[in-house]
N, C-alpha and C positions, 0 to 999 in steps of 0.2 A: 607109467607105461613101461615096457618092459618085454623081450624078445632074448629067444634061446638061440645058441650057437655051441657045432662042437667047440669041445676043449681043444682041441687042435688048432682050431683056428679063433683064439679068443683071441689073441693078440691085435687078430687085425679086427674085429668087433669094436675093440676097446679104441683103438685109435679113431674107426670111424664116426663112434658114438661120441669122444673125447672134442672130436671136430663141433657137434652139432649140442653136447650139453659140457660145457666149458667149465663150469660150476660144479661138476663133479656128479659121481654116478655111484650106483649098489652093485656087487655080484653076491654070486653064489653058485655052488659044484652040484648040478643035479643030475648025477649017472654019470653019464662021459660028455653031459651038456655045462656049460656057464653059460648062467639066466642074469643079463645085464638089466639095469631097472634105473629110471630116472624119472625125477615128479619132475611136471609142466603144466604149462596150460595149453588151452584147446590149439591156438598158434602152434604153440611148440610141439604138439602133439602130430598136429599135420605134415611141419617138416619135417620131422622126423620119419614120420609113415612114410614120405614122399622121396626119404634120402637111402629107405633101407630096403634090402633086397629080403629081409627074414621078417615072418610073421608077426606081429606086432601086438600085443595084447596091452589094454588100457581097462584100467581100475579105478573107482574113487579112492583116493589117498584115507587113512588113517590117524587118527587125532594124534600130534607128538611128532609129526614124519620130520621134520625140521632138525630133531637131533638124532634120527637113527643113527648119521652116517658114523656118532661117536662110537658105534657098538668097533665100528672097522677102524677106527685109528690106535695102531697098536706101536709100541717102538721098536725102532730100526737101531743099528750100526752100519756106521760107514766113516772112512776115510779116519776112522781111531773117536768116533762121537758118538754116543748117544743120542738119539734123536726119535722126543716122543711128545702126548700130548702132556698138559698140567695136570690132569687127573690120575697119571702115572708116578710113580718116586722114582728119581733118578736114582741110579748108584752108586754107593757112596766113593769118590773118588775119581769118577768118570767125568770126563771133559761132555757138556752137555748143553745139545740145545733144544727148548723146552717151545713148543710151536701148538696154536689154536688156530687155522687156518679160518674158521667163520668161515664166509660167504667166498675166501678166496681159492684158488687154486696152489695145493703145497703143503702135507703133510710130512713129507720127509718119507714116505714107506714107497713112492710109484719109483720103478726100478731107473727112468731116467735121473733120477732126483738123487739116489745111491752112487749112480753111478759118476755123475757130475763132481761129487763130493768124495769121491775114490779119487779122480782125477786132480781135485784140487788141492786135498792135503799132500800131493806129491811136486807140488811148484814153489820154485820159490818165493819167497815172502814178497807182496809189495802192492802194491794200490788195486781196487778190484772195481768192476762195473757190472752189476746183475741186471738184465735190462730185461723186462718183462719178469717183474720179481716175483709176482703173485704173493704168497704169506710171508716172503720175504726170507723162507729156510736158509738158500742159499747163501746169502747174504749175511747172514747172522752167522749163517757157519765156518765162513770168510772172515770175519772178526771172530770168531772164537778160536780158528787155527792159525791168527797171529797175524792177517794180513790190513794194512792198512794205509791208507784211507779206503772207507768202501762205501760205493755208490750203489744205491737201489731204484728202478726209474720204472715203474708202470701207470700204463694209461687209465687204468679203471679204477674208480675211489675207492673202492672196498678192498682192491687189492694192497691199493696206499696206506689205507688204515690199518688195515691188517700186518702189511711190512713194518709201519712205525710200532704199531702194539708187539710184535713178535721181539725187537731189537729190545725194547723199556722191559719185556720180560725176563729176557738173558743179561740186563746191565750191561749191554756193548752199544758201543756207537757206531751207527749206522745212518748214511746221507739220504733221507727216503725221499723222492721228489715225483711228483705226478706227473706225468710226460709221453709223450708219442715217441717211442724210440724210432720210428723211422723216418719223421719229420722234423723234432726238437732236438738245438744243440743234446750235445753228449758230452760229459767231463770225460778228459783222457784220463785213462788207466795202463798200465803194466798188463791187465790181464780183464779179459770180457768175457760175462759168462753169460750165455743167451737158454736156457731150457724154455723152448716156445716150437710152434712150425717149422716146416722145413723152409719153406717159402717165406718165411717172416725172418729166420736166421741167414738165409744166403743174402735178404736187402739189407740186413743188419750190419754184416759181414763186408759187403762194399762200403759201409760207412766207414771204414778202418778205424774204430777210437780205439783199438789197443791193435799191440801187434803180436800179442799173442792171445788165445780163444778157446773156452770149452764147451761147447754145443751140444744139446741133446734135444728132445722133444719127438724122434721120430723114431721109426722102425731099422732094425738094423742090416735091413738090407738096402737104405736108405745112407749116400755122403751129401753132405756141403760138397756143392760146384761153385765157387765166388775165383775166378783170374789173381791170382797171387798168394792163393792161401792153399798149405798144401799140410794134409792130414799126417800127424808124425805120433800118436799114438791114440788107440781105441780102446773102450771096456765096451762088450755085449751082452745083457742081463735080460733074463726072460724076454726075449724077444725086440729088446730095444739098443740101442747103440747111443756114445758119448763119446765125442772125439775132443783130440787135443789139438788144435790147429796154429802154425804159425805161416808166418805172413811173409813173402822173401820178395816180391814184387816182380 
């Protein structure tokens, strides 16, 4: 299924749709439209009808739709890394991390995930917590820019697999554990990185396992409000915002 929105306002499309198909989504530039597209089933099809204000157009899918999404994974730079999928050659010489995201959420290219990783190559070195890891980018890129120990914690198996396959692909070690970040202990860290909701980041947030935080996941007109954490620096990237938060009490 699949519904047009201007260009103007794809941003906030993408976030809405982001909400309701979590597992990742198509575009495409048609005029001054992006034509957002996401396969489901008849369920998912309903909510989805029922969560959007723009007209909604539904197709039987096409044999193969499973791997389209690899036509769109293409590689990034950020924070001094290369970051792309296995089917691409790194170059030669480039600090690199090498990511298949499968079923999870986390290719290295959506501009929170940049910008995260802009923020993080600028800290100093020391134990890391990715909570809500999805393919585990984050995290992997957290041992590849020297930081260690690093912890990666999400709740959903596919995610988990995919963070442990991502880490065995770059030869870095990485603590991948399945877990409710907002109800399971948490290992303390130096540094916490949550790229998730807003409202999953600010309960996160009150769990204090580091006392220092870089958050994204949301729109950049959009802060973390959590009583003691207090924003001391921001990157804003097409439309989304990554804060660097520390903790004073």
């Amino acid at each position: 299924m699949s519904f047009r929105i201007p260009t103007a306002r794809a941003e906030i499309g993408r976030a809405r749709l982001l909400g309701l198909a979590p597992s990742g989504f198509e575009e495409r530039e048609v005029g001054d439209m992006t034509e957002l597209a996401v396969y489901t089933d008849e369920v998912g099809a309903q909510t989805i009808r029922s969560a959007l204000a723009e007209p909604v157009s539904v197709e039987p899918v096409l044999s193969g739709w499973e791997e389209r999404w690899r036509e769109f994974h293409r590689p990034v730079r950020a924070g001094g890394l290369w970051i792309g999928p296995p089917w691409e050659s790194v170059p030669a010489g480039e600090p690199a991390v090498v990511v298949d995201p499968g079923r999870a959420f986390g290719t290295g290219a959506h501009p929170t995930t940049r910008a995260c990783i802009e923020l993080l190559a600028r800290q100093e070195r020391g134990s890391v917590l990715d909570a809500g890891t999805g393919s585990g980018v984050l995290a992997v890129a957290a041992a590849r820019l020297g930081f260690e120990p690093v912890f990666a914690l999400d709740f959903d198996h596919a995610s988990f697999e995919a963070a442990r396959a991502t880490a065995t692909r770059n030869s870095l070690l990485v603590q991948v554990s399945q877990a409710d970040v907002l109800l399971d202990e948490l290992p303390t860290a130096d540094l916490l990185i949550a790229n998730i909701e807003l409202r999953v980041v600010e309960a996160l947030l009150a769990r204090r396992p580091a006392a220092c935080a870089i958050t994204s996941g949301y729109l950049d007109h959009e802060t973390p409000h959590v009583i003691g954490w207090t924003s001391t620096s921001r990157i804003e990237l097409d439309g989304w915002a990554a804060d660097l938060l520390a903790f004073f009490g």
